[in-house]
KOLGUMAR-344723 format. One line per 2 residues: for each residue x, y, z of C-alpha. Coordinates in steps of 0.001 Angstrom, whole numbers, plus 500000, padded with zeros to 6 digits. Each point is the difference from the previous one (the first is absolute). Example, Ala and Ser with C-alpha at 12.3 -4.5 7.8 and 13.67 -1.06 7.14 Angstrom:
512300,495500,507800  501370,503440,499340 .
END
This chain:
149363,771436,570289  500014,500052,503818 .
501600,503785,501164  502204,500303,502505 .
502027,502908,502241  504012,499028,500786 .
501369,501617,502966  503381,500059,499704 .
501936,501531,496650  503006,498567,500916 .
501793,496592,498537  497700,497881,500813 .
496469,501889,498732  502135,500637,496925 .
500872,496670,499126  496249,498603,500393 .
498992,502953,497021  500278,497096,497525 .
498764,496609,501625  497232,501372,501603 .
498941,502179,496472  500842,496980,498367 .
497345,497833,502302  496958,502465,499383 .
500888,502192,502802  499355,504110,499510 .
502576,502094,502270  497686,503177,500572 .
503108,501574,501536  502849,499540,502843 .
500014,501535,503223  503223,500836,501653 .
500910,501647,503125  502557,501833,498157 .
499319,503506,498969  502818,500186,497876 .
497876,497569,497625  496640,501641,500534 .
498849,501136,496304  502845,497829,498181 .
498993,497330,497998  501059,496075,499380 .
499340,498402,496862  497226,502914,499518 .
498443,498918,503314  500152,502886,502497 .
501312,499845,503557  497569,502108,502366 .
500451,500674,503676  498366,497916,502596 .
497142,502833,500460  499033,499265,496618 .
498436,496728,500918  496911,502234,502140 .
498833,500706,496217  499642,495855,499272 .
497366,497852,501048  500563,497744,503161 .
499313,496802,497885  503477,500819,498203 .
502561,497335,499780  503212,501269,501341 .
503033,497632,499551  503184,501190,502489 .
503359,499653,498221  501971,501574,502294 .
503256,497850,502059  499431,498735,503548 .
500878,503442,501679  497233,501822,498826 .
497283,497673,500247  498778,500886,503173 .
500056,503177,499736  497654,500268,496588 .
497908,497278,501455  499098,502783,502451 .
499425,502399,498127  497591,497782,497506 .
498335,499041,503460  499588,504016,500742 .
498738,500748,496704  497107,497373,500333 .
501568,497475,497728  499473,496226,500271 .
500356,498476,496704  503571,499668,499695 .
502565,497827,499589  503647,499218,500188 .
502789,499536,496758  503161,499261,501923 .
500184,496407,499976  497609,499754,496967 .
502432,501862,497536  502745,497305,500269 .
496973,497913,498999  499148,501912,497300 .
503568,500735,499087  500831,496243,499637 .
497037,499263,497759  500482,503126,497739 .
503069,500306,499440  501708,496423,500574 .
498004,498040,498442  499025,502359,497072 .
END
């Protein structure tokens, strides 16, 4: 089971819980810029401030799940933190959404 990080506990990191568990994928935890969801949890998976990502190797595969506006900005501050191997969900999660859900 490949594990992954999710930045972003919003809609869209919430809504790949079950395709990507369901496709061998481990969520170690979500990331989120905000601190109102630092220590909560989603589907038992906590959400953890971006500083919390210092205590993970540098190999880790982070996935951003996060709308348009705030791309930028966390790609930054993955960049800052030393962070390469990461990707984007955006326009994957309609992709995943259609074959989860629709044609389930």
């Amino acid at each position: 089971m490949d594990k992954i990080v999710l930045w972003g506990a919003g809609e869209i990191g919430k809504a790949l819980f079950e395709p990507l568990m369901a496709n061998n994928m481990k969520i170690e935890c979500y990331i989120d810029n905000d601190s109102k969801k630092w220590g909560t949890e989603y589907n038992g998976i906590m959400i953890h401030q971006p500083a919390h990502l210092y205590g993970l190797d540098k190999s880790t595969k982070i996935y951003v799940t996060v709308n348009n506006s705030f791309e930028r900005q966390i790609i930054s501050q993955l960049s800052d933190m030393g962070f390469e191997n990461w990707g984007y969900f955006f326009f994957f999660f309609f992709v995943v959404f259609f074959f989860y859900y629709i044609k389930k």
